[in-house]
MDAnalysis code that builds the backbone (N, CA, C; Angstrom):
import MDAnalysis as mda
import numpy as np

u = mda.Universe.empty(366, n_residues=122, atom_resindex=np.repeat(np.arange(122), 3), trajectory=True)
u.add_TopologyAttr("name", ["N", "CA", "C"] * 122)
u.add_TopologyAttr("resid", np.arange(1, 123))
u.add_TopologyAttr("resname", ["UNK", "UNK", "UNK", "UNK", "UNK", "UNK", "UNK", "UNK", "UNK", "UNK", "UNK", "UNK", "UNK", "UNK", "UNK", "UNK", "UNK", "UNK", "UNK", "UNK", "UNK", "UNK", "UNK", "UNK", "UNK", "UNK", "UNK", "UNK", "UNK", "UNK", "UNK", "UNK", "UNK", "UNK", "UNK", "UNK", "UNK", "UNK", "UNK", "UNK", "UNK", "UNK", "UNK", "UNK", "UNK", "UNK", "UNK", "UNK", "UNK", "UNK", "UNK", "UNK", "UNK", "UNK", "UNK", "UNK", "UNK", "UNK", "UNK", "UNK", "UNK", "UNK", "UNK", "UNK", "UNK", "UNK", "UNK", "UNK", "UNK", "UNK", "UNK", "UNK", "UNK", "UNK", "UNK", "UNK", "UNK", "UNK", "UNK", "UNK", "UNK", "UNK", "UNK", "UNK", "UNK", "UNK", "UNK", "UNK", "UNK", "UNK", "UNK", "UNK", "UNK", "UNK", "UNK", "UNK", "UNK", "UNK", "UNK", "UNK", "UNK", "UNK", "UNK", "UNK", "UNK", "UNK", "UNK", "UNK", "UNK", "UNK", "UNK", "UNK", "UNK", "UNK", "UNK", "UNK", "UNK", "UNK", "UNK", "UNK", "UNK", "UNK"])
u.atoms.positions = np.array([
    [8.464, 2.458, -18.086],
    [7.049, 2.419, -17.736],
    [6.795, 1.257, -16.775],
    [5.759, 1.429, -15.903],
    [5.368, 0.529, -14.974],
    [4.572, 0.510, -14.783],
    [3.769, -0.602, -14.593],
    [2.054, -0.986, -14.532],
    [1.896, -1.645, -13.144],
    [0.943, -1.176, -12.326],
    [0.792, -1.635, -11.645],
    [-0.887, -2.800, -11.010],
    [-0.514, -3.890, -10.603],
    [-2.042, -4.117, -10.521],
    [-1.985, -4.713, -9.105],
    [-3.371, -4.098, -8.192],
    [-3.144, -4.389, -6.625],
    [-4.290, -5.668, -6.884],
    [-4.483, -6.413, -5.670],
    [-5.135, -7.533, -5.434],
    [-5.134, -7.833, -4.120],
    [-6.485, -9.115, -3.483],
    [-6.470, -9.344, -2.293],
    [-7.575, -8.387, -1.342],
    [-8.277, -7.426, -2.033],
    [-8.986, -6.824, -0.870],
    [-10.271, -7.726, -0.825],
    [-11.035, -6.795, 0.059],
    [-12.324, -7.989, 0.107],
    [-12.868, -7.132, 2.132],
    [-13.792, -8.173, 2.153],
    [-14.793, -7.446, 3.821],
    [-13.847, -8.476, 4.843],
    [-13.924, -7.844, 5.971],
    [-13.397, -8.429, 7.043],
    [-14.413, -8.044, 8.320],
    [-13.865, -8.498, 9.033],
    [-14.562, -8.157, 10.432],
    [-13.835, -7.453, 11.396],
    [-13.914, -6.079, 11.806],
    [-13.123, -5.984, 12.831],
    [-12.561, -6.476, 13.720],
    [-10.765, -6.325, 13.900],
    [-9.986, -7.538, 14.633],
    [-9.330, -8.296, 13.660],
    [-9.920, -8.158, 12.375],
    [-9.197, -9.529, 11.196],
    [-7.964, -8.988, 10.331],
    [-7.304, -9.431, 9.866],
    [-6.595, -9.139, 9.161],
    [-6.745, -9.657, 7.284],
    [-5.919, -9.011, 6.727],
    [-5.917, -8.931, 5.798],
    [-4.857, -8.773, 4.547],
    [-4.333, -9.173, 3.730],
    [-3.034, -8.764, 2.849],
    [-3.296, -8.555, 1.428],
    [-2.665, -7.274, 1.346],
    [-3.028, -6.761, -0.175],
    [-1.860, -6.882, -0.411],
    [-1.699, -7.028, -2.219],
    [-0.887, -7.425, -2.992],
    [-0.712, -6.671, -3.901],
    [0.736, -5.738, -4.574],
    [0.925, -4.957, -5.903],
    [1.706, -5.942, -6.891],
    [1.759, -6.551, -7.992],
    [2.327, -6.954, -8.852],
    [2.523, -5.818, -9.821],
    [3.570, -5.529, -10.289],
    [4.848, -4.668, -10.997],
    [4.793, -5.341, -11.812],
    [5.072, -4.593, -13.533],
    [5.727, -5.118, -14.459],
    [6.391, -4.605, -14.403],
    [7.664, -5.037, -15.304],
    [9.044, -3.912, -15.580],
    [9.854, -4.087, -14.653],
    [10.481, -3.138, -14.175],
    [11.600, -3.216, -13.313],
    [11.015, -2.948, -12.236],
    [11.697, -2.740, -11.137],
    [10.975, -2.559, -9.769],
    [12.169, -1.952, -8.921],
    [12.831, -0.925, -9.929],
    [13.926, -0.124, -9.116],
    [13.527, 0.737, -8.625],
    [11.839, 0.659, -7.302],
    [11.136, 2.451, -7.411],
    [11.053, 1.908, -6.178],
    [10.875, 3.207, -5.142],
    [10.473, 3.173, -4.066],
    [9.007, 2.975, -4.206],
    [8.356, 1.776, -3.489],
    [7.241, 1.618, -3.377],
    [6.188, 2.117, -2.274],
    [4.869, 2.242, -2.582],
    [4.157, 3.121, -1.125],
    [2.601, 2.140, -1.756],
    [2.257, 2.569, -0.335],
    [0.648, 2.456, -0.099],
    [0.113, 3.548, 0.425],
    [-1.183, 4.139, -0.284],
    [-2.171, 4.620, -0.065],
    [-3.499, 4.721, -0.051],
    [-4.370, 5.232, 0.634],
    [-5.343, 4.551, 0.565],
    [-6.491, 5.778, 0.697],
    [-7.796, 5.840, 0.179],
    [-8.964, 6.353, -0.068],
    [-9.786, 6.140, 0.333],
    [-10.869, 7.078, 1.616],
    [-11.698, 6.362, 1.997],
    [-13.225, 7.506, 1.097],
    [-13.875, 7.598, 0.795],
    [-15.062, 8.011, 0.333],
    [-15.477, 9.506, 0.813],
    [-15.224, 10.568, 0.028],
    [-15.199, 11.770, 0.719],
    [-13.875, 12.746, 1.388],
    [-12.561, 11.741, 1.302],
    [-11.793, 11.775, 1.689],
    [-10.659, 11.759, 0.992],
    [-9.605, 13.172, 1.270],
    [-8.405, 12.747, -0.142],
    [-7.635, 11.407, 0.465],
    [-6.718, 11.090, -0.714],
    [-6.092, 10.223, -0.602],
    [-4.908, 9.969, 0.584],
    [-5.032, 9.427, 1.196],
    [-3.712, 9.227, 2.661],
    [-2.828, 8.178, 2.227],
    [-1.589, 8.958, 2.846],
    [-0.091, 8.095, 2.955],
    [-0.508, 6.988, 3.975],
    [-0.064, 5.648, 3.920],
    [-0.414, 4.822, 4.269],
    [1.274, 3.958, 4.799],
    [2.288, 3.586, 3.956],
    [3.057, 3.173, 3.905],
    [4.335, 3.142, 2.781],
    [5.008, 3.194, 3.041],
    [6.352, 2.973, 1.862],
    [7.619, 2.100, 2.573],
    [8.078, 1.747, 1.346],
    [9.466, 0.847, 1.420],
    [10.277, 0.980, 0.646],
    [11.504, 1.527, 0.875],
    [12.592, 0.926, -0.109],
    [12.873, 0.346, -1.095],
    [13.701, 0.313, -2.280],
    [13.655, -0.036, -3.277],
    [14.429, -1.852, -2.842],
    [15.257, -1.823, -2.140],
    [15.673, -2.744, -1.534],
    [15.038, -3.711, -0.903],
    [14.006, -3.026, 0.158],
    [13.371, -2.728, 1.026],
    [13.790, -2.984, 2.083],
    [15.326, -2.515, 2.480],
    [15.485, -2.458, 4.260],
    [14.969, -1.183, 4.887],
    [14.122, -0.452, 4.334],
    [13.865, 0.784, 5.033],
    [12.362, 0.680, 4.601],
    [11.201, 1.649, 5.468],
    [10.580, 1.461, 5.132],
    [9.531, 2.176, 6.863],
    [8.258, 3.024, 6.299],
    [7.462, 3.786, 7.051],
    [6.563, 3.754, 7.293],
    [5.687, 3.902, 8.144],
    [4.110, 3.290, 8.210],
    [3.460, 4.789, 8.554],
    [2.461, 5.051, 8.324],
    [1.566, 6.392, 9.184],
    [1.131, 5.869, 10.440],
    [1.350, 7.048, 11.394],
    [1.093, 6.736, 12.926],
    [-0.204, 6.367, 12.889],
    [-1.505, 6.431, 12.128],
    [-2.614, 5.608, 12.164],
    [-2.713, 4.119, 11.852],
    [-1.475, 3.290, 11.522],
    [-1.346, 2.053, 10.977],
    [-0.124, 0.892, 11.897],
    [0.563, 2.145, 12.138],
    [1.738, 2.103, 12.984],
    [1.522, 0.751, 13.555],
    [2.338, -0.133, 13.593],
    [1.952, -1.322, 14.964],
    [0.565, -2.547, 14.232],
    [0.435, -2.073, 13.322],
    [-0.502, -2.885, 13.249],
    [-0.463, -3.180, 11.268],
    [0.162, -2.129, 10.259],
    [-0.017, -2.985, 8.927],
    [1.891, -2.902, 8.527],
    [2.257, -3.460, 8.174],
    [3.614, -3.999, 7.772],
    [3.586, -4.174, 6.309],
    [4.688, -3.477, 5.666],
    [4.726, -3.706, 4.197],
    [5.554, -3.997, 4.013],
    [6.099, -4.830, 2.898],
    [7.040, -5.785, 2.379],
    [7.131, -5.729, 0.975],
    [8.161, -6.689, 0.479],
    [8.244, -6.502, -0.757],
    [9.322, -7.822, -1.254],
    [8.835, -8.083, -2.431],
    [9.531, -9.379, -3.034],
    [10.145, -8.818, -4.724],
    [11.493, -8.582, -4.529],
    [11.604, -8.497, -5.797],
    [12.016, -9.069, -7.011],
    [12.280, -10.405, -6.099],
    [12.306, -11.478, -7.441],
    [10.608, -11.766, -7.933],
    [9.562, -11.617, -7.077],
    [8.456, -11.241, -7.654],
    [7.419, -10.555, -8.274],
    [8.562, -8.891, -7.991],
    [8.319, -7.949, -8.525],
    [6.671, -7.778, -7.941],
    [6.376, -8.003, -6.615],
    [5.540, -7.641, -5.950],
    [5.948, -7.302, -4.503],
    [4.483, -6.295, -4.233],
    [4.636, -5.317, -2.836],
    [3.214, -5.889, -2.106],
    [3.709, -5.873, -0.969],
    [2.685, -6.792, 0.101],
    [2.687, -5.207, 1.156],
    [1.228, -5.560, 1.289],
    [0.840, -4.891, 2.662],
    [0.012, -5.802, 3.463],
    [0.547, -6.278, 4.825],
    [-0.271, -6.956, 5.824],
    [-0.998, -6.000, 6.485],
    [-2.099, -6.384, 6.502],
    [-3.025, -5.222, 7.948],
    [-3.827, -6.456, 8.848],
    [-2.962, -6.309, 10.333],
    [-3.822, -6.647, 11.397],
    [-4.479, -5.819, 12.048],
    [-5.635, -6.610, 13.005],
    [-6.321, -5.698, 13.344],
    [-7.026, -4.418, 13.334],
    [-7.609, -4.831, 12.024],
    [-7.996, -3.860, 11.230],
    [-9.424, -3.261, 11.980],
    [-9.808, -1.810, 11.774],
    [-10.862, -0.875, 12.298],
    [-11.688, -0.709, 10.657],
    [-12.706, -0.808, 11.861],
    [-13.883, 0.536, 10.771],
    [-12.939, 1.961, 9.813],
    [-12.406, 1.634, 10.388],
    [-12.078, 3.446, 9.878],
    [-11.027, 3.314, 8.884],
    [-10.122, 2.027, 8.733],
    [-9.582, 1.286, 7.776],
    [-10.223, 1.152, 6.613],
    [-11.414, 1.497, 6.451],
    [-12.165, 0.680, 4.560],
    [-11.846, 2.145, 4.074],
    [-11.613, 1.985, 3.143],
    [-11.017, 2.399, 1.743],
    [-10.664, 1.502, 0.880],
    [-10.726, 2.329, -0.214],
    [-9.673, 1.839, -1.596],
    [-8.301, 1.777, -1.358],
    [-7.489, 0.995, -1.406],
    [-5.828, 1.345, -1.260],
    [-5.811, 0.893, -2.392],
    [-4.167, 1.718, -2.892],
    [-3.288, 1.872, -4.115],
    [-2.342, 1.593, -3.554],
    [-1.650, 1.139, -4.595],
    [-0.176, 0.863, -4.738],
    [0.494, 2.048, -5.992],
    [1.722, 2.335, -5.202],
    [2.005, 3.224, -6.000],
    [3.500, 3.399, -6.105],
    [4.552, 3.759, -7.188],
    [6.082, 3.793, -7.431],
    [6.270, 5.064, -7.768],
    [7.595, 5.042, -7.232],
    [8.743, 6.579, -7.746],
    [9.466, 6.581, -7.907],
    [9.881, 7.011, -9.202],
    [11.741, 6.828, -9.329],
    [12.367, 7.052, -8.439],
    [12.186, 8.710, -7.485],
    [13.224, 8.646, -6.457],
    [13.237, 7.428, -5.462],
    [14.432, 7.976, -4.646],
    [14.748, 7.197, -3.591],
    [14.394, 7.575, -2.581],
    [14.245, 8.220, -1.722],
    [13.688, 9.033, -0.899],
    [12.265, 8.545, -0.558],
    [11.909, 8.026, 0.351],
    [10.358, 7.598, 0.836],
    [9.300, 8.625, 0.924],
    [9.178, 9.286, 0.167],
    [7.892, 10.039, 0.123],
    [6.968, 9.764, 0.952],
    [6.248, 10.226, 1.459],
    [5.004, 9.964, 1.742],
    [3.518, 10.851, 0.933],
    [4.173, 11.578, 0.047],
    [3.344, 12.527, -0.297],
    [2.923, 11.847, -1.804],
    [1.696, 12.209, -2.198],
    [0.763, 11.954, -3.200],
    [1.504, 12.642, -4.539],
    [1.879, 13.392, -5.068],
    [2.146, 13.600, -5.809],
    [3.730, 13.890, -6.368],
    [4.396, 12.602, -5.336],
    [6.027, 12.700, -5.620],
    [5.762, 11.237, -6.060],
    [4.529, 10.522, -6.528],
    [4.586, 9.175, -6.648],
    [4.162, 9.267, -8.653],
    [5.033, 8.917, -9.186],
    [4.958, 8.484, -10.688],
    [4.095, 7.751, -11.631],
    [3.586, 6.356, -10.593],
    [2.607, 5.248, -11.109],
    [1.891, 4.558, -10.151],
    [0.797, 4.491, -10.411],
    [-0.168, 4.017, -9.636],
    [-1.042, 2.901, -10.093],
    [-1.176, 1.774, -9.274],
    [-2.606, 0.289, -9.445],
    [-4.109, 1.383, -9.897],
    [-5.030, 0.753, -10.048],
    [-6.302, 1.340, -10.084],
    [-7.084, 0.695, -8.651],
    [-6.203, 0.173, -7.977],
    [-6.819, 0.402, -6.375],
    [-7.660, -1.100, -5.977],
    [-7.653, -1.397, -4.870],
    [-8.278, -2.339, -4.390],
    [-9.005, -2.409, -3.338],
    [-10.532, -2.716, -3.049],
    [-11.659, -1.952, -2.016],
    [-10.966, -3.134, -0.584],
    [-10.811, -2.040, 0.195],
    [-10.985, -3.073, 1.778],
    [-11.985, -2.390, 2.727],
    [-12.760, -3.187, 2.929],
    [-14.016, -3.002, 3.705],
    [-14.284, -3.667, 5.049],
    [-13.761, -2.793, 6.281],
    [-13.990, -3.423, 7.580],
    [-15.456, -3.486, 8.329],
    [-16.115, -4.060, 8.869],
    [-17.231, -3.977, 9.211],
    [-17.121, -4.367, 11.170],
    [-17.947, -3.230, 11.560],
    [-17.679, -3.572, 12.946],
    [-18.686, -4.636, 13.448],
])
């Protein structure tokens, strides 16, 4: 079992950046991802990494601009977002899968945070 809890969101200003945080209990042998929710809207693939994390995918809407990482002697998953847009606010999750394989899809993911609001304002 794995619990996840995200942290770090909050309002920005368009142009700003921002870093959200997943802390893991348990083990942290899962491929990790980010996704994110904007209001009205299903949930979007956002990012994943490796259990290792030398591998690792961004969605061409993020591409170039949010970078995810991962510490596993801290048994936490980092997502940086620069230059963040309006069109960026949502809820993002953090989310694990046993497989190995980088999913990007919503329902190959096992455990999920209860989400953290990021709110860009132009």
């Amino acid at each position: 079992q794995v619990q996840l809890v995200e942290s770090g969101g909050g309002l920005v200003q368009a142009g700003g950046s921002l870093r959200v945080s997943c802390a893991a209990s348990g083990r942290t042998f899962y491929t990790m991802g980010w996704f994110r929710q904007a209001p009205g809207k299903e949930r979007e693939f956002v990012a994943v990494i490796s259990w290792g994390g030398g591998s690792s995918l961004a969605a061409d809407s993020v591409k170039g601009r949010f970078t995810i990482s991962r510490d596993n002697a801290k048994n936490t998953v980092y997502l940086q977002m620069n230059s963040l847009k309006p069109e960026d606010t949502a809820i993002y999750y953090c989310a694990a899968r046993r497989g190995t394989s980088m999913s990007q899809v919503v329902v190959h993911y096992d455990y999920w945070g209860q989400g953290t609001q990021v709110t860009v304002s132009s």
